[in-house]
mmCIF file of the N, C-alpha and C atoms, coordinates in Angstrom:
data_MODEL
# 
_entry.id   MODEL 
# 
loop_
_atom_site.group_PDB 
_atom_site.id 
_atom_site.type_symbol 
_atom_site.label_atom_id 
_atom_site.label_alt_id 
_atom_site.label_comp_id 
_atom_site.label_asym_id 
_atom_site.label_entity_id 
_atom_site.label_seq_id 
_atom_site.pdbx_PDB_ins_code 
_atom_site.Cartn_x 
_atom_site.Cartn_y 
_atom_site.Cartn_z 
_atom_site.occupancy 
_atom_site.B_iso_or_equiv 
_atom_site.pdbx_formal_charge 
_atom_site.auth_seq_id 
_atom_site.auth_comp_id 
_atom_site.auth_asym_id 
_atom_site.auth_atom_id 
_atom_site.pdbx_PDB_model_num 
ATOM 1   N N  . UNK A 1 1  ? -10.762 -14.318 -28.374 1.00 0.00 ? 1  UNK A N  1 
ATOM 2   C CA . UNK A 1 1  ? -10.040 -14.895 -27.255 1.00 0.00 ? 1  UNK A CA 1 
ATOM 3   C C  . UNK A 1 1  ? -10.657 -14.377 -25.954 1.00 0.00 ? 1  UNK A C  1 
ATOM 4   N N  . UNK A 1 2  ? -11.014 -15.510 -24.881 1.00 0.00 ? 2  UNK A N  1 
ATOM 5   C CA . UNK A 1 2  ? -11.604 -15.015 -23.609 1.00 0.00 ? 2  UNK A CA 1 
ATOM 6   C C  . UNK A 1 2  ? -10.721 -15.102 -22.679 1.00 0.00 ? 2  UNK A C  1 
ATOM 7   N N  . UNK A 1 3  ? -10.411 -14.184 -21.350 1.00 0.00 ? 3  UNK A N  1 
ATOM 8   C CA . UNK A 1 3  ? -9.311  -14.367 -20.485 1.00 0.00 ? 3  UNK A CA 1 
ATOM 9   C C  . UNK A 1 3  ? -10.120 -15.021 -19.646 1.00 0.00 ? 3  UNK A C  1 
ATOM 10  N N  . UNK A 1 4  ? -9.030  -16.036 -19.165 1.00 0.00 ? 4  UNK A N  1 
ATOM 11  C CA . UNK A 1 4  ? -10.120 -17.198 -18.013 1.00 0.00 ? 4  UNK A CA 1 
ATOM 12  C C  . UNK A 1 4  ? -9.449  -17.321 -16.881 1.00 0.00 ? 4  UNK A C  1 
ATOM 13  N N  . UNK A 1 5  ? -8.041  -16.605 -17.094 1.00 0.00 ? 5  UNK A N  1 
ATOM 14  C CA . UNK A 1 5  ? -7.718  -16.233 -15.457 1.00 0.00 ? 5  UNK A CA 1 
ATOM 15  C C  . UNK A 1 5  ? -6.202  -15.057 -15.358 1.00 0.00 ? 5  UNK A C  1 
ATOM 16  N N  . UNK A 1 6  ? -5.981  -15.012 -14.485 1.00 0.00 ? 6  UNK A N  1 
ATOM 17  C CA . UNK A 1 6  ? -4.983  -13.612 -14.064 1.00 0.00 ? 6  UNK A CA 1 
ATOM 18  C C  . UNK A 1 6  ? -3.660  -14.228 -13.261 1.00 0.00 ? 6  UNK A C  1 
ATOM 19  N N  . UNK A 1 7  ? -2.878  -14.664 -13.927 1.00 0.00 ? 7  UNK A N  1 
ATOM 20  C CA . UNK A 1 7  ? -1.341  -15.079 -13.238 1.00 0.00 ? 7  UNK A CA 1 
ATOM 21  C C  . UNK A 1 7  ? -0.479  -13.635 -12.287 1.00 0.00 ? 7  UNK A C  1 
ATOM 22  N N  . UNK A 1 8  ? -0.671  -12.857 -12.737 1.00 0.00 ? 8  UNK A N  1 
ATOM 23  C CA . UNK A 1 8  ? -0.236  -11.682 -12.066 1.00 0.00 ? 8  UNK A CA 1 
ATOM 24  C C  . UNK A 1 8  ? -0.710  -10.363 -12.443 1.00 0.00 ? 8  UNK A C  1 
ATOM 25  N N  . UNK A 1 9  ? -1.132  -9.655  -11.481 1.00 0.00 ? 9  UNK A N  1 
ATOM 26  C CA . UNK A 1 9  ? -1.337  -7.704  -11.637 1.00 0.00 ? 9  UNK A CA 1 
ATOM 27  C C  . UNK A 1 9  ? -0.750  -6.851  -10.540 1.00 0.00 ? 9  UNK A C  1 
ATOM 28  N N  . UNK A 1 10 ? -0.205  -6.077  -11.348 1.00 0.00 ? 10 UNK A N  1 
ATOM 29  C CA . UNK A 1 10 ? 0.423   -4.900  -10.459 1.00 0.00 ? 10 UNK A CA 1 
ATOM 30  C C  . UNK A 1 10 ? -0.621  -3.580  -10.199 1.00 0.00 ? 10 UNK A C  1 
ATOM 31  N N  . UNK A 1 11 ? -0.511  -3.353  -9.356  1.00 0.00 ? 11 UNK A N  1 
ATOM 32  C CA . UNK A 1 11 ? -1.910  -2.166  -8.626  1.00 0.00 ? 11 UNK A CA 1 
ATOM 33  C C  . UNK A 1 11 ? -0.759  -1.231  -8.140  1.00 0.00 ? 11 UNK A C  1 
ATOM 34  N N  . UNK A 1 12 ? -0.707  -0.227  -8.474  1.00 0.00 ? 12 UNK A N  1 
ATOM 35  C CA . UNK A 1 12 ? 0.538   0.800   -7.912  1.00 0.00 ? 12 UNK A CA 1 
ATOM 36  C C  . UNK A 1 12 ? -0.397  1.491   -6.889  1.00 0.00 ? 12 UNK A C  1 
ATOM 37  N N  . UNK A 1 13 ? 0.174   2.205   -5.431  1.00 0.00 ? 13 UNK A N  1 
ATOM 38  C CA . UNK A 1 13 ? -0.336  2.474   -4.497  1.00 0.00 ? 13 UNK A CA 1 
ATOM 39  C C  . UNK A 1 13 ? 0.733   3.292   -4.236  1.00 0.00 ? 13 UNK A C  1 
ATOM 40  N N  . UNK A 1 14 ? -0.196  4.262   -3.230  1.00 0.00 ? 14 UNK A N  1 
ATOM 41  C CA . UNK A 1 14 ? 0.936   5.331   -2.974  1.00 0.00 ? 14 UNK A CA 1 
ATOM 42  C C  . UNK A 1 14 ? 1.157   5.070   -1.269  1.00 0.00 ? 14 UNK A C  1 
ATOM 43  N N  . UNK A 1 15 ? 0.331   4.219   -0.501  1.00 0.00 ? 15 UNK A N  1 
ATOM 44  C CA . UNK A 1 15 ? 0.667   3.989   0.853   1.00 0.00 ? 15 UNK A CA 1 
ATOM 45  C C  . UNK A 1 15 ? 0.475   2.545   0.885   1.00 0.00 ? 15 UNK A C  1 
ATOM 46  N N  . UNK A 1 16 ? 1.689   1.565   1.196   1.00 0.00 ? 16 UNK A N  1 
ATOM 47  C CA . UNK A 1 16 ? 1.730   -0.074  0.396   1.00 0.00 ? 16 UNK A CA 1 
ATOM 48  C C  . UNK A 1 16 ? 1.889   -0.633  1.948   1.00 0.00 ? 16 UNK A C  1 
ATOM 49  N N  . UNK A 1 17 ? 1.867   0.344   3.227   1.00 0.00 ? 17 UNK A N  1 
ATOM 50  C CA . UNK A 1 17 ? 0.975   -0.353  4.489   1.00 0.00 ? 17 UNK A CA 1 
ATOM 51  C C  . UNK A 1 17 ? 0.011   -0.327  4.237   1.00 0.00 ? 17 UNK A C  1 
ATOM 52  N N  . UNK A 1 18 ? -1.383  0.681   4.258   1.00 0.00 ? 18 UNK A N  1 
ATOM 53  C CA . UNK A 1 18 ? -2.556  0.202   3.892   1.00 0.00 ? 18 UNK A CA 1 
ATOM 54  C C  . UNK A 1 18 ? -3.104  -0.703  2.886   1.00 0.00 ? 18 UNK A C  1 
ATOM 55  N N  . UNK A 1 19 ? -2.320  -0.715  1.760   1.00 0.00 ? 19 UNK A N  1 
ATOM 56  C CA . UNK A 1 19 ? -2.980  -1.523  0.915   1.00 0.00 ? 19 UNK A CA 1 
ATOM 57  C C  . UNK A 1 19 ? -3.066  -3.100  1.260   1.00 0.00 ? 19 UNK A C  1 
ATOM 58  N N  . UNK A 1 20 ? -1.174  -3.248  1.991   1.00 0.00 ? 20 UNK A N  1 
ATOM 59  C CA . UNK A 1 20 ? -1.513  -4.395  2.960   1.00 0.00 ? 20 UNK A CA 1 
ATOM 60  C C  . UNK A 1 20 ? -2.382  -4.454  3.899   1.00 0.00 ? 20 UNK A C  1 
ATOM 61  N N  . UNK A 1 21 ? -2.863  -3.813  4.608   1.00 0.00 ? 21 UNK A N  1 
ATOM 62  C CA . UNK A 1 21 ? -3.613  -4.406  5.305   1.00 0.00 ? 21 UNK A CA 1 
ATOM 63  C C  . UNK A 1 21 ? -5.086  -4.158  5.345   1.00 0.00 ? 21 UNK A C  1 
ATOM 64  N N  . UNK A 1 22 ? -5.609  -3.799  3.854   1.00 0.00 ? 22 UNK A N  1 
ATOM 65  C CA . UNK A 1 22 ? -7.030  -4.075  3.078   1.00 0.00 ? 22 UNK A CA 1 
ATOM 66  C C  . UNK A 1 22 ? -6.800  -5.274  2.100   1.00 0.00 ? 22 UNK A C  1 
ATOM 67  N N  . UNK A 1 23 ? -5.690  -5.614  1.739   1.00 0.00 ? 23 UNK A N  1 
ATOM 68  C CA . UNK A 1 23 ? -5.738  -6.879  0.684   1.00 0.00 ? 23 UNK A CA 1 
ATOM 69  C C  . UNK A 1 23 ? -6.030  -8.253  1.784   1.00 0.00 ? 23 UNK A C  1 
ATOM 70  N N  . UNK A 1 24 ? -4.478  -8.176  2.504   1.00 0.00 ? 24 UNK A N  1 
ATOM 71  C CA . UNK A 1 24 ? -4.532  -8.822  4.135   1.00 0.00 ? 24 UNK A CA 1 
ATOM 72  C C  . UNK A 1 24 ? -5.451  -8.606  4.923   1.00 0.00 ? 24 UNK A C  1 
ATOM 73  N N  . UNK A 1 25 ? -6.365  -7.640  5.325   1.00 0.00 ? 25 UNK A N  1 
ATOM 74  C CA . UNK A 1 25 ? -6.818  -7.718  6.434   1.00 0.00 ? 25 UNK A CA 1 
ATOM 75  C C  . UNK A 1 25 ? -8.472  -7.691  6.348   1.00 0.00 ? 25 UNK A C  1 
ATOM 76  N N  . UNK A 1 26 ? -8.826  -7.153  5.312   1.00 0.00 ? 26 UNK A N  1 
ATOM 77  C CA . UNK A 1 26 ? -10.156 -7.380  4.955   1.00 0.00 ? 26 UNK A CA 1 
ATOM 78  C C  . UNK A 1 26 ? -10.598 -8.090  3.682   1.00 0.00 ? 26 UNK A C  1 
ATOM 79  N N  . UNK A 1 27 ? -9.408  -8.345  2.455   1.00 0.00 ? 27 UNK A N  1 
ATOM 80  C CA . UNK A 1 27 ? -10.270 -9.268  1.759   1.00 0.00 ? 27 UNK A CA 1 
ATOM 81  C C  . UNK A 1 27 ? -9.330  -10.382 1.722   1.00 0.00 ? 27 UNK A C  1 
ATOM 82  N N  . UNK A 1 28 ? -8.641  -10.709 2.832   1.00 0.00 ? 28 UNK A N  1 
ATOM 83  C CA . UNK A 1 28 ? -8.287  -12.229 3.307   1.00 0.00 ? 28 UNK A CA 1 
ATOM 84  C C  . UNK A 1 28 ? -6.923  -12.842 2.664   1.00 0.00 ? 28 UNK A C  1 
ATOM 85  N N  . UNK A 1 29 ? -6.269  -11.830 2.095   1.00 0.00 ? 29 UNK A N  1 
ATOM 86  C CA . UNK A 1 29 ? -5.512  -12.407 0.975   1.00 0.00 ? 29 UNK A CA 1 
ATOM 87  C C  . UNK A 1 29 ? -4.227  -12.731 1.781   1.00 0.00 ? 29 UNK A C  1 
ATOM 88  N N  . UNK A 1 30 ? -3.486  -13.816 1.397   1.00 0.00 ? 30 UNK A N  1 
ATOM 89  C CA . UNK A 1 30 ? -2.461  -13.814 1.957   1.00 0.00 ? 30 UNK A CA 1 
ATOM 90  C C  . UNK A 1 30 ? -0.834  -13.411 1.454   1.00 0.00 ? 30 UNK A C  1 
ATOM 91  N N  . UNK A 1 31 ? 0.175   -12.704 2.871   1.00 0.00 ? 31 UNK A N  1 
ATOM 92  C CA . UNK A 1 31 ? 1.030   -12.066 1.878   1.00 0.00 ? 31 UNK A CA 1 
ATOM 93  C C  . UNK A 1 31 ? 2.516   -12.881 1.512   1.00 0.00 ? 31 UNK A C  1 
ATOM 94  N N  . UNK A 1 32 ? 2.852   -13.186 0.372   1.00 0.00 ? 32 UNK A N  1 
ATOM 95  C CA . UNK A 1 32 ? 3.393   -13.863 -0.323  1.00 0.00 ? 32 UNK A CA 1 
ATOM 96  C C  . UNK A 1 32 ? 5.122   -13.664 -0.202  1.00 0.00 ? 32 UNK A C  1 
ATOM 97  N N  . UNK A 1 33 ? 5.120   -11.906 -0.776  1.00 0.00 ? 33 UNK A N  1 
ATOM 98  C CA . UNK A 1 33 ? 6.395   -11.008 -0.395  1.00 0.00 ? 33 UNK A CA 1 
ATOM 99  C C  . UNK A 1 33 ? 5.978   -9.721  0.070   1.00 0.00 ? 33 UNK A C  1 
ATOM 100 N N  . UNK A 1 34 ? 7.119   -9.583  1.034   1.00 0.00 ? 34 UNK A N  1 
ATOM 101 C CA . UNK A 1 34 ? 7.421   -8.332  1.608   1.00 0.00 ? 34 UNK A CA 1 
ATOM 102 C C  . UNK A 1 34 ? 8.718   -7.872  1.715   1.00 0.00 ? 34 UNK A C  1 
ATOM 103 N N  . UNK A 1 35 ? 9.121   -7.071  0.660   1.00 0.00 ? 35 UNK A N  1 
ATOM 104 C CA . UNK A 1 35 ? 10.755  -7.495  0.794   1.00 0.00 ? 35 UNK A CA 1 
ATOM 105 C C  . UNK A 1 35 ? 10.668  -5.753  0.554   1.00 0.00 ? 35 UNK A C  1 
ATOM 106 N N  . UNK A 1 36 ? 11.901  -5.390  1.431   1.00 0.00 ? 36 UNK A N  1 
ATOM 107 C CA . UNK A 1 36 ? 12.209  -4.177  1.234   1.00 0.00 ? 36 UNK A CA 1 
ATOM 108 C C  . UNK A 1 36 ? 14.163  -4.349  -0.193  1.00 0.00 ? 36 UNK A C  1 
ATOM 109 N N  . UNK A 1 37 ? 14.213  -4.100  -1.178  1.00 0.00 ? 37 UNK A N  1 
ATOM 110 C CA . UNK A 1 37 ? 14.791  -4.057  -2.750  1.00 0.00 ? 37 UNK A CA 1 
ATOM 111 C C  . UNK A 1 37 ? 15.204  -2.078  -2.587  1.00 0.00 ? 37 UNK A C  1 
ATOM 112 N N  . UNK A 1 38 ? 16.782  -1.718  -1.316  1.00 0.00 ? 38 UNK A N  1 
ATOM 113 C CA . UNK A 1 38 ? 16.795  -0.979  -1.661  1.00 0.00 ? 38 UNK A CA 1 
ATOM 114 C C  . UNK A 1 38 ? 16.013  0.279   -1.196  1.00 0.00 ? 38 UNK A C  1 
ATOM 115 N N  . UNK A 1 39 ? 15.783  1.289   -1.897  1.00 0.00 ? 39 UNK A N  1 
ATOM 116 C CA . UNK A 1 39 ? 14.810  2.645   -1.898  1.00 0.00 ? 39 UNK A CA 1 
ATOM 117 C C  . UNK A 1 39 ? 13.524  2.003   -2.097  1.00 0.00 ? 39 UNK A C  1 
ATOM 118 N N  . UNK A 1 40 ? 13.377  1.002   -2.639  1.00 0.00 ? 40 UNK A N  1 
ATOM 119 C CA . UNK A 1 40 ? 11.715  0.201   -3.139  1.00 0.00 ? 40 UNK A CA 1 
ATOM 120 C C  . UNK A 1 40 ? 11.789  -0.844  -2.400  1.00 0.00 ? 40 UNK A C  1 
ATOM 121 N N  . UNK A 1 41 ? 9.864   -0.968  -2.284  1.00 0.00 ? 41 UNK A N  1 
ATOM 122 C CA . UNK A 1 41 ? 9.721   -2.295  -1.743  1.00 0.00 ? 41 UNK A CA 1 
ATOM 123 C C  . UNK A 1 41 ? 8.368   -2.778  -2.549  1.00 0.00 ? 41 UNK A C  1 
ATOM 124 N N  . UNK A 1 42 ? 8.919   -4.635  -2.562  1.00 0.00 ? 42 UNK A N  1 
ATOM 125 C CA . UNK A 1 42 ? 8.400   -5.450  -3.238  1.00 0.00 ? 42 UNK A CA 1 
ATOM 126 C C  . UNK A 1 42 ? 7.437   -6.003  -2.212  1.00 0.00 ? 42 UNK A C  1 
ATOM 127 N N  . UNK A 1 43 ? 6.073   -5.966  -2.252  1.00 0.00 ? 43 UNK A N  1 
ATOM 128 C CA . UNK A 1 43 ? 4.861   -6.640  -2.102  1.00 0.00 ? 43 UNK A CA 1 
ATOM 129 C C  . UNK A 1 43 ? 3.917   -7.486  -2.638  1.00 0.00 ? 43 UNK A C  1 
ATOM 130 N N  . UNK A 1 44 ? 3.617   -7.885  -2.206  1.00 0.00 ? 44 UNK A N  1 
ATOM 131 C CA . UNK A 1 44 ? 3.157   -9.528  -3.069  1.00 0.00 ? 44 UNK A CA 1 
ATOM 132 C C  . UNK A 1 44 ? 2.299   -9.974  -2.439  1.00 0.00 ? 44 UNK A C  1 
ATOM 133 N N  . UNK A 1 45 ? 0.648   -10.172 -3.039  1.00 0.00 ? 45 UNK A N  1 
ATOM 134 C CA . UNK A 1 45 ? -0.186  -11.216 -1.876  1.00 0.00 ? 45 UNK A CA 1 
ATOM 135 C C  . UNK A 1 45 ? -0.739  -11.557 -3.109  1.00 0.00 ? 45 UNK A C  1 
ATOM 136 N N  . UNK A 1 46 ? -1.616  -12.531 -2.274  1.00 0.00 ? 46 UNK A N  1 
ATOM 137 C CA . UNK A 1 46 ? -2.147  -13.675 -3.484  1.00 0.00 ? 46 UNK A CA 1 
ATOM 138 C C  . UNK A 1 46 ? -3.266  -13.726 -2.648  1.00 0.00 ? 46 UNK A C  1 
ATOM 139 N N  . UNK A 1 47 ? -4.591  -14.413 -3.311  1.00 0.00 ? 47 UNK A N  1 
ATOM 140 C CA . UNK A 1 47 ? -5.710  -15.022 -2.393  1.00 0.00 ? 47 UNK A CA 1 
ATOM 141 C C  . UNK A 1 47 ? -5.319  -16.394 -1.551  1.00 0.00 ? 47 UNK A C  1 
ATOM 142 N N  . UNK A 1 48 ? -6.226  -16.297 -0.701  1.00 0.00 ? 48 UNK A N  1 
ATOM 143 C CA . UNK A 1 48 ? -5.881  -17.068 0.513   1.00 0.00 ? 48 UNK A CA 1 
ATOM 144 C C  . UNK A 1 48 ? -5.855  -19.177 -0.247  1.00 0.00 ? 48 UNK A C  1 
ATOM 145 N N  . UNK A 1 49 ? -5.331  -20.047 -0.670  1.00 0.00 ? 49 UNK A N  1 
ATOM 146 C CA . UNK A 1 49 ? -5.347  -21.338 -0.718  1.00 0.00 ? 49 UNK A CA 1 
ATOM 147 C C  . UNK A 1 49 ? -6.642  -21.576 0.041   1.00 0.00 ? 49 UNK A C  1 
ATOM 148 N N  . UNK A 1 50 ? -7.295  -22.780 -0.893  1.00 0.00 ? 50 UNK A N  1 
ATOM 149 C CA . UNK A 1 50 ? -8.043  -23.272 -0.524  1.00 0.00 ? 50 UNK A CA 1 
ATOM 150 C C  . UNK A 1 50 ? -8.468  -24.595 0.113   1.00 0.00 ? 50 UNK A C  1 
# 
């Protein structure tokens, strides 16, 4: 079986401003959710539509 594409991955980060704004700000991605859930917050980007 070959994987031919990626519906979702979680990348755990320990500072989830920067990571926004290297996913967002240098490899273009756009952000989907930003939801503060509480003590946690939910982040979400996707690549930019084409």
């Amino acid at each position: 079986m070959n994987i031919t594409s990626v519906r979702l991955l979680t990348v755990p980060v320990s500072d989830q401003d920067a990571a926004k704004d290297f996913y967002a700000g240098t490899l273009g991605f756009e952000v989907v959710r930003d939801q503060a859930m509480g003590p946690v917050r939910w982040l979400q980007l996707a690549p930019a539509a084409r």
